[in-house]
Backbone as CSV, one residue per row, in Angstrom:
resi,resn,N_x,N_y,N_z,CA_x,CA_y,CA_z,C_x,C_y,C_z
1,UNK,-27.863,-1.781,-24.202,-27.503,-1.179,-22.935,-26.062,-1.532,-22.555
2,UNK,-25.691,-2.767,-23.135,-24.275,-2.971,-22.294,-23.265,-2.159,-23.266
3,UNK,-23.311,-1.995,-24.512,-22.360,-1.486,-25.120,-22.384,0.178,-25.276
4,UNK,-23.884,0.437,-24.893,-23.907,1.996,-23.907,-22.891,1.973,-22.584
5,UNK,-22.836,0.818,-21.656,-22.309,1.248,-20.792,-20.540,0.942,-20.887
6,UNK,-20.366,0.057,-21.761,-18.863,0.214,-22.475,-18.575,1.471,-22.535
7,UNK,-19.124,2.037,-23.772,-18.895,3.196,-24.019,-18.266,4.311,-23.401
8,UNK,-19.567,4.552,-22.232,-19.506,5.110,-20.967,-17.583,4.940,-19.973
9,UNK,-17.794,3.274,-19.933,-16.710,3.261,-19.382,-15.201,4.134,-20.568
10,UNK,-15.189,3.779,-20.902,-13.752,4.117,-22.242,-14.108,5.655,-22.168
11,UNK,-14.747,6.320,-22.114,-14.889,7.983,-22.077,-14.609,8.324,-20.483
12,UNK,-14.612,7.269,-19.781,-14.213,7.727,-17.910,-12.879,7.448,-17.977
13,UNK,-12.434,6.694,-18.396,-10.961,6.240,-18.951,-10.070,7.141,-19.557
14,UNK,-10.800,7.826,-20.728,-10.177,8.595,-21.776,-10.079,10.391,-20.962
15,UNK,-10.935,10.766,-19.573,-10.811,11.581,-19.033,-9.718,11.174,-18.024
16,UNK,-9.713,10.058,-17.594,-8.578,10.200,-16.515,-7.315,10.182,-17.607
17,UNK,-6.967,9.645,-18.384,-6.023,9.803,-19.123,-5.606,11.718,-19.119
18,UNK,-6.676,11.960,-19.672,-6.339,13.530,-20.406,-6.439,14.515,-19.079
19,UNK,-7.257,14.071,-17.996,-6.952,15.466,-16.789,-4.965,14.490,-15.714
20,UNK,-4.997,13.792,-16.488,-3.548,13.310,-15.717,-2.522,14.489,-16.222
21,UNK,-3.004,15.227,-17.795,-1.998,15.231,-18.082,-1.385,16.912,-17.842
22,UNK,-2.797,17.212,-16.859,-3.134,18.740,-16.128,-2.729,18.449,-14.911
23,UNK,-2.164,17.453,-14.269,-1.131,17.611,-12.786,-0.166,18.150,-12.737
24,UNK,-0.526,19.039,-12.040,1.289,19.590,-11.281,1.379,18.836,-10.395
25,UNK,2.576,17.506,-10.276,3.151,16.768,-8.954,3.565,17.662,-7.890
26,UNK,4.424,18.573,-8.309,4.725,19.586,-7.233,3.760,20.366,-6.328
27,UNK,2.275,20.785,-6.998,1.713,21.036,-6.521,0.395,21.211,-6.963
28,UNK,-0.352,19.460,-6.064,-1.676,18.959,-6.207,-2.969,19.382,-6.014
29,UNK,-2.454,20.505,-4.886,-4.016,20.742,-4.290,-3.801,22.660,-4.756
30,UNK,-3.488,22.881,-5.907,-3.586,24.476,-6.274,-3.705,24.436,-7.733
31,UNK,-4.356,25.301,-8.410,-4.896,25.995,-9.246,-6.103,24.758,-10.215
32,UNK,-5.508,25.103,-11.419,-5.628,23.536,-12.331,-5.606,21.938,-11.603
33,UNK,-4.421,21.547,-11.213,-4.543,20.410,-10.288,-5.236,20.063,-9.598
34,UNK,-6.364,20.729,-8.866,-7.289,20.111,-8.042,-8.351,20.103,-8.679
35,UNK,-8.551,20.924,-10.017,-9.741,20.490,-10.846,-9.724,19.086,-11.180
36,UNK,-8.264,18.707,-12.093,-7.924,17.764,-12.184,-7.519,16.919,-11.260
37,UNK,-7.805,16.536,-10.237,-7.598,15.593,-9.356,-8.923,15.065,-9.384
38,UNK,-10.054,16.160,-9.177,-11.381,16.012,-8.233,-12.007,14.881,-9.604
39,UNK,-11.624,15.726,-10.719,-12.309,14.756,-12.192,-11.572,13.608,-11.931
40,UNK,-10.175,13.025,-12.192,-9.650,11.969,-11.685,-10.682,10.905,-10.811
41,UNK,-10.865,11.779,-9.376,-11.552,10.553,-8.650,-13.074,10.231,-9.240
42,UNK,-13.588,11.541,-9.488,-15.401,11.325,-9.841,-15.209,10.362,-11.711
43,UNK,-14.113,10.434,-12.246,-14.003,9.603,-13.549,-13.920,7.956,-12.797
44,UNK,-13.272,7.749,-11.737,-12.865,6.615,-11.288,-14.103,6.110,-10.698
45,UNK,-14.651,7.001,-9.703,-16.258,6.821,-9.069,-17.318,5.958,-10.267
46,UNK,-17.316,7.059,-11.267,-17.834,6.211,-12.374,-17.732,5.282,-13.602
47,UNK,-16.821,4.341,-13.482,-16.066,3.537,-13.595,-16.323,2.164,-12.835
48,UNK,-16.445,2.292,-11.255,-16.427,1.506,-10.254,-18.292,1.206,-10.911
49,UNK,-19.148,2.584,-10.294,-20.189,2.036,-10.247,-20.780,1.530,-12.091
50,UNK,-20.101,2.620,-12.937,-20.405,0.908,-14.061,-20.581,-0.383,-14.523
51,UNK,-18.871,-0.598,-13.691,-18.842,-2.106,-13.157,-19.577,-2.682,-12.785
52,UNK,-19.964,-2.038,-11.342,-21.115,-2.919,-10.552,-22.469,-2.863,-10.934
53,UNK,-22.812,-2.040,-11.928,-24.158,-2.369,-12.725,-24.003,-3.284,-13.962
54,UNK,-22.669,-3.290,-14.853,-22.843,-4.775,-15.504,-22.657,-5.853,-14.583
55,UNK,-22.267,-6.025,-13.722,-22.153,-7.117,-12.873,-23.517,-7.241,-12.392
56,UNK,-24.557,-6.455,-11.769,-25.079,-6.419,-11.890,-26.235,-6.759,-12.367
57,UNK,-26.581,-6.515,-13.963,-26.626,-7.032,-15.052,-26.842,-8.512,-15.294
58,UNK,-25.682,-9.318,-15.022,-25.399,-10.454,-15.511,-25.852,-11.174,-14.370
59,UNK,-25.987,-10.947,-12.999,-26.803,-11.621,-12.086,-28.266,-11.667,-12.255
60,UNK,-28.839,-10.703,-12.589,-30.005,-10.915,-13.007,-30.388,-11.996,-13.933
61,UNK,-29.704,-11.501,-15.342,-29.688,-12.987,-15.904,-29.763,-13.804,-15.915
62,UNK,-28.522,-14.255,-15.387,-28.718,-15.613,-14.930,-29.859,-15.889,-13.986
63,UNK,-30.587,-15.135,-12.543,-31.574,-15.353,-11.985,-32.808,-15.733,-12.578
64,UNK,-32.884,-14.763,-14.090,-34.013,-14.872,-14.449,-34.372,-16.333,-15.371
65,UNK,-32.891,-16.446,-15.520,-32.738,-17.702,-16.475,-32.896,-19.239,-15.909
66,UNK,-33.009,-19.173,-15.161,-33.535,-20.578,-13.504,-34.717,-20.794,-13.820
């Protein structure tokens, strides 16, 4: 499970990388760019809550390990 959720993370990673590279700076909130923005944040969204399920994770552990 944890190296499923590695995984997971490095493919949320490897999308914010590749929709970065679909910004128009000039202009964020029209056509393409706001597809790529919206993936940006929901790649980052899931990312965060990955985190906090291996963290997660490792509290249990240790709880169960007492």
């Amino acid at each position: 499970m944890k190296y499923f959720i590695y995984i997971l993370i490095i493919i949320a990673s490897g999308l914010i990388i590749y929709n970065t590279t679909h910004l128009d700076f000039g202009n964020l909130l029209d056509g393409n760019s706001k597809t790529a923005l919206i993936s940006i944040f929901a790649s980052a969204c899931v990312i965060v809550l990955l985190s906090i399920l291996l963290v997660s994770k490792a509290i249990q552990k240790k709880k169960n390990n007492l």
